[in-house]
Short mmCIF file of the C-alpha atoms (twelve columns), coordinates in Angstrom:
data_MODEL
# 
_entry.id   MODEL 
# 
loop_
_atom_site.group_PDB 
_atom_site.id 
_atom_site.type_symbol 
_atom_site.label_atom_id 
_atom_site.label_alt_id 
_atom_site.label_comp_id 
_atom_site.label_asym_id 
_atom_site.label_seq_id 
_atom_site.Cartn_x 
_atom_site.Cartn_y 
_atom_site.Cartn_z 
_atom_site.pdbx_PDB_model_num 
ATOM 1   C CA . UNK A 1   -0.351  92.083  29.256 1 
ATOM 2   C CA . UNK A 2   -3.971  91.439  27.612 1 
ATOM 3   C CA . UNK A 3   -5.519  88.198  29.015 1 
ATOM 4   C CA . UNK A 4   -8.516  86.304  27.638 1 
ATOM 5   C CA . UNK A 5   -11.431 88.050  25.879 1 
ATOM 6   C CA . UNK A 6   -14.531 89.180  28.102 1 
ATOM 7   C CA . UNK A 7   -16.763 90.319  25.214 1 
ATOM 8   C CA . UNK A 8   -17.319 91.664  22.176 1 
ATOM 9   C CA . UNK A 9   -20.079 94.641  22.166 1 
ATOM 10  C CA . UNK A 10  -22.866 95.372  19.096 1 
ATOM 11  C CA . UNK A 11  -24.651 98.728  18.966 1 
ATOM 12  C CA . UNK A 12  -28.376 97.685  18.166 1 
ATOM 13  C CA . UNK A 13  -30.911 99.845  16.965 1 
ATOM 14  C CA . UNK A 14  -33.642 97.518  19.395 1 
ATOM 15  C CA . UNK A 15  -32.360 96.100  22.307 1 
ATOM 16  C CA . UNK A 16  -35.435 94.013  23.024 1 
ATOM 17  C CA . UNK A 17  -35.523 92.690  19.636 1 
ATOM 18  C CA . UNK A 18  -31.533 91.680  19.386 1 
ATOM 19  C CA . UNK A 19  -31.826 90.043  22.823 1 
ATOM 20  C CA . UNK A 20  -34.856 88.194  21.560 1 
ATOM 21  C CA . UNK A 21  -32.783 86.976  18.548 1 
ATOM 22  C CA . UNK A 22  -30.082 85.640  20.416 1 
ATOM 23  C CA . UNK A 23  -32.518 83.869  23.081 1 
ATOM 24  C CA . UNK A 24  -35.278 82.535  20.802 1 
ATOM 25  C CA . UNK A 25  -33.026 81.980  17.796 1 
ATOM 26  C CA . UNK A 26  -29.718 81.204  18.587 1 
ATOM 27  C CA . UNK A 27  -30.949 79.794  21.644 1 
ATOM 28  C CA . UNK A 28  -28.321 81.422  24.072 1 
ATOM 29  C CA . UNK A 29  -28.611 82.658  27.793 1 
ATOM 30  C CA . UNK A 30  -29.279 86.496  27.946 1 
ATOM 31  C CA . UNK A 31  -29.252 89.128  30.707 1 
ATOM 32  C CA . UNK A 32  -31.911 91.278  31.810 1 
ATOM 33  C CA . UNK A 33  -31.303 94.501  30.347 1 
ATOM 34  C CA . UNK A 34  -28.866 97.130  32.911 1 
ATOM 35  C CA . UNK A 35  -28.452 101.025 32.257 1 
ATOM 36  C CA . UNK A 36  -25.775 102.239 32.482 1 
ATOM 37  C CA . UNK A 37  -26.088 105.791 32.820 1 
ATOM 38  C CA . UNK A 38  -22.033 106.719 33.540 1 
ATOM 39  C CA . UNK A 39  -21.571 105.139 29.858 1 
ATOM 40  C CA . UNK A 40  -24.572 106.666 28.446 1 
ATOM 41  C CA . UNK A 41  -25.876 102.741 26.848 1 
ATOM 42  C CA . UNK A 42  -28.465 100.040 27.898 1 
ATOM 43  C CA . UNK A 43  -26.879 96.781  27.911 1 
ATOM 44  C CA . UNK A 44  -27.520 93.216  27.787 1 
ATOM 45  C CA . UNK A 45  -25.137 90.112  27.660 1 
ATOM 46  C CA . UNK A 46  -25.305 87.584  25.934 1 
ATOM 47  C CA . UNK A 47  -23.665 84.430  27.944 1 
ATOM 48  C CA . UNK A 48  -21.859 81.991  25.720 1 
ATOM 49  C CA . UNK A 49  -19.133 78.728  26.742 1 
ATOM 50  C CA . UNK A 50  -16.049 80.692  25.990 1 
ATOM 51  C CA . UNK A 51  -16.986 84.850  26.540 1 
ATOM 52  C CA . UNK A 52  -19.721 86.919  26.091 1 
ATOM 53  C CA . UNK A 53  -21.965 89.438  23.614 1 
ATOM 54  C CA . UNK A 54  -23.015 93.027  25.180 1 
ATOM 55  C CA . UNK A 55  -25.412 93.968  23.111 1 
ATOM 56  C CA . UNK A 56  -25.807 97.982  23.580 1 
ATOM 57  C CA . UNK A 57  -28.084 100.373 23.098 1 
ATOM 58  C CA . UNK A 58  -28.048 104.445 23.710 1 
ATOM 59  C CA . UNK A 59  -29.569 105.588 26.859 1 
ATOM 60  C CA . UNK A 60  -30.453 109.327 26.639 1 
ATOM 61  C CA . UNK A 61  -30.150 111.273 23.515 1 
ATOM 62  C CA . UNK A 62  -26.380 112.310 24.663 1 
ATOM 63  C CA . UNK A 63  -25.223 108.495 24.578 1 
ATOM 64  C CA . UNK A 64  -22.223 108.018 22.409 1 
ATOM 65  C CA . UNK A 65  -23.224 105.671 20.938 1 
ATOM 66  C CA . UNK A 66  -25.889 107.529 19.179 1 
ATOM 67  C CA . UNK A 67  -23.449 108.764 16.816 1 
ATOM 68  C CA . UNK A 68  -22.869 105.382 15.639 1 
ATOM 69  C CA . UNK A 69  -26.163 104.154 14.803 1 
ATOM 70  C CA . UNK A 70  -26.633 107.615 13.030 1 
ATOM 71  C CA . UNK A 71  -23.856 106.484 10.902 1 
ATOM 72  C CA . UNK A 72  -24.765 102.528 11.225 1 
ATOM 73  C CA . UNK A 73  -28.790 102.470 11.770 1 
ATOM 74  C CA . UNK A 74  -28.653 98.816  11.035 1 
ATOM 75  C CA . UNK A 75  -26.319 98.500  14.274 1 
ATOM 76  C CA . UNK A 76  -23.055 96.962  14.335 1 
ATOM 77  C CA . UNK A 77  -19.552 95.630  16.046 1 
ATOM 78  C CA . UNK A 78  -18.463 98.521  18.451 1 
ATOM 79  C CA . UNK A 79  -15.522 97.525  20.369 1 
ATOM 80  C CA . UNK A 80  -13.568 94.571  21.950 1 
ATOM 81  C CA . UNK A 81  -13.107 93.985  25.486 1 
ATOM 82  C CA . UNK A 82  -10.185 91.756  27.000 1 
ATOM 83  C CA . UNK A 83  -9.409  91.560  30.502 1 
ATOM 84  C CA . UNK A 84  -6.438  92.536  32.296 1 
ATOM 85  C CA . UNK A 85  -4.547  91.825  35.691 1 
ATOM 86  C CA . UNK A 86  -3.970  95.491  36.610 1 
ATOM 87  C CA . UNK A 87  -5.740  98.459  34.905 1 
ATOM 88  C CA . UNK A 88  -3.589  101.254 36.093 1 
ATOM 89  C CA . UNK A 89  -0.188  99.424  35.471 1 
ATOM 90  C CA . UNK A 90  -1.626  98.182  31.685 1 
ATOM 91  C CA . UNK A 91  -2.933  102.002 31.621 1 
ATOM 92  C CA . UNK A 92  0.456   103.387 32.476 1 
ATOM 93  C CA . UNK A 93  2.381   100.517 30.136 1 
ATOM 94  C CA . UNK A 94  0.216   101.958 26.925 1 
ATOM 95  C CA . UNK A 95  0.310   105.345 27.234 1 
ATOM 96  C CA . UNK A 96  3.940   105.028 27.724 1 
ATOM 97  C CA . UNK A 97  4.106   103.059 24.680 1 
ATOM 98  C CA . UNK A 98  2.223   106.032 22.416 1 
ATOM 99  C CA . UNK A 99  -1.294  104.323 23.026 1 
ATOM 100 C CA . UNK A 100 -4.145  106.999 23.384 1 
ATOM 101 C CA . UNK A 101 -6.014  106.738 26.314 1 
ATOM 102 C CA . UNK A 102 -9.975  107.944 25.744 1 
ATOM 103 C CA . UNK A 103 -11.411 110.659 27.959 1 
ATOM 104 C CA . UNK A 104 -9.566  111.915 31.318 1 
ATOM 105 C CA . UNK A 105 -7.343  108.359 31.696 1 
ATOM 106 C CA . UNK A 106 -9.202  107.312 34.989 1 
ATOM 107 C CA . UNK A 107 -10.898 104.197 34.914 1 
ATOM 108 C CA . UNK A 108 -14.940 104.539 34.869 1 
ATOM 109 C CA . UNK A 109 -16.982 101.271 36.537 1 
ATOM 110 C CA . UNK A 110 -18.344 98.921  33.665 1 
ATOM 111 C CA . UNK A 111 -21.299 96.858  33.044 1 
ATOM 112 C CA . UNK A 112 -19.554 94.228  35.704 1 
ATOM 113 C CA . UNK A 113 -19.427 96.607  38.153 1 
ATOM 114 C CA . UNK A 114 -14.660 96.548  37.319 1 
ATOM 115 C CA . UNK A 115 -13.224 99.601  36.460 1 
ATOM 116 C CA . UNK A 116 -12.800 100.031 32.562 1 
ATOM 117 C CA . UNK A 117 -10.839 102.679 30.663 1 
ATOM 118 C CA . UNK A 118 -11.068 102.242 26.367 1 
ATOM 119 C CA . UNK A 119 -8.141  102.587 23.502 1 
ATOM 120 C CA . UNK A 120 -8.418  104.919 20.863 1 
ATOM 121 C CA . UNK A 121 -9.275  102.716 17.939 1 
ATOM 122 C CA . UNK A 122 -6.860  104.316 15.485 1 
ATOM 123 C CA . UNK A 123 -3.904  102.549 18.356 1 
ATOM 124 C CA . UNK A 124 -5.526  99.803  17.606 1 
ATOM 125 C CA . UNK A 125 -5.780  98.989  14.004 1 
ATOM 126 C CA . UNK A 126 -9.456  100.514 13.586 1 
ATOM 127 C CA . UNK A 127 -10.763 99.057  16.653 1 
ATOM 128 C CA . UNK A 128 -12.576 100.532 19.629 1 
ATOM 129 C CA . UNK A 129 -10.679 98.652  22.613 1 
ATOM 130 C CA . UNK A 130 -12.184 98.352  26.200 1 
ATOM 131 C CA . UNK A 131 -9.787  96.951  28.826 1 
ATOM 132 C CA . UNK A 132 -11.735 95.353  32.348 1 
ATOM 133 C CA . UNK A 133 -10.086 94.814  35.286 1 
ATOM 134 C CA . UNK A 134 -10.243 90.858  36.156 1 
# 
């Protein structure tokens, strides 16, 4: 059902300083920085040969990922994002296998403009998991 990875995402406590790192240090291709208010996070991507980095950041003092860099203020892996052919029928598959579903089950648009829904991480063997419509 899951098909290749799109990215893996990193809460950072400074956006413009972890995108700097990965351009001027690791010497990699990175986005311009997008809000995305829906998700509550400020994201960049970081393009490499076989997927991507998506570097977040909170946008608002409600953005959940606040939370985590309360708990993490260094930053840190959030979640893992792999793509998939159909969104509702993977949906439909998981939840009918016992998988939980986060928030009201209907996919949200994601930072590539494809709808998105995310797997509770305790499903998923302590891992966050976004799926993306490819």
């Amino acid at each position: 059902m899951i098909g290749r990875l799109n990215h893996v995402a990193i809460v950072v406590a400074d956006l413009a300083a972890a995108a700097s790192t990965y351009r001027d240090v690791l010497g990699a291709q990175v986005s311009a920085p997008a809000d995305l208010p829906e998700h509550g996070v400020t994201t960049v991507f970081v393009v490499l040969p076989n997927t991507k980095i998506e570097l977040l950041a909170p946008l608002g003092a409600n953005s959940p990922i606040a939370r985590f860099l309360q708990a993490n203020p260094s930053g840190g892996m959030h979640h893992v994002c792999y793509e998939v052919a159909d969104i509702l029928a993977a949906r439909d598959r998981l939840k009918a296998a016992g998988a939980r579903v986060l928030g009201d089950g209907e996919p949200k648009t994601g930072a590539h403009g494809k709808p998105v829904l995310f797997l509770h991480p305790k499903d998923f063997c302590g891992t966050l998991v976004e799926l993306e419509q490819a």
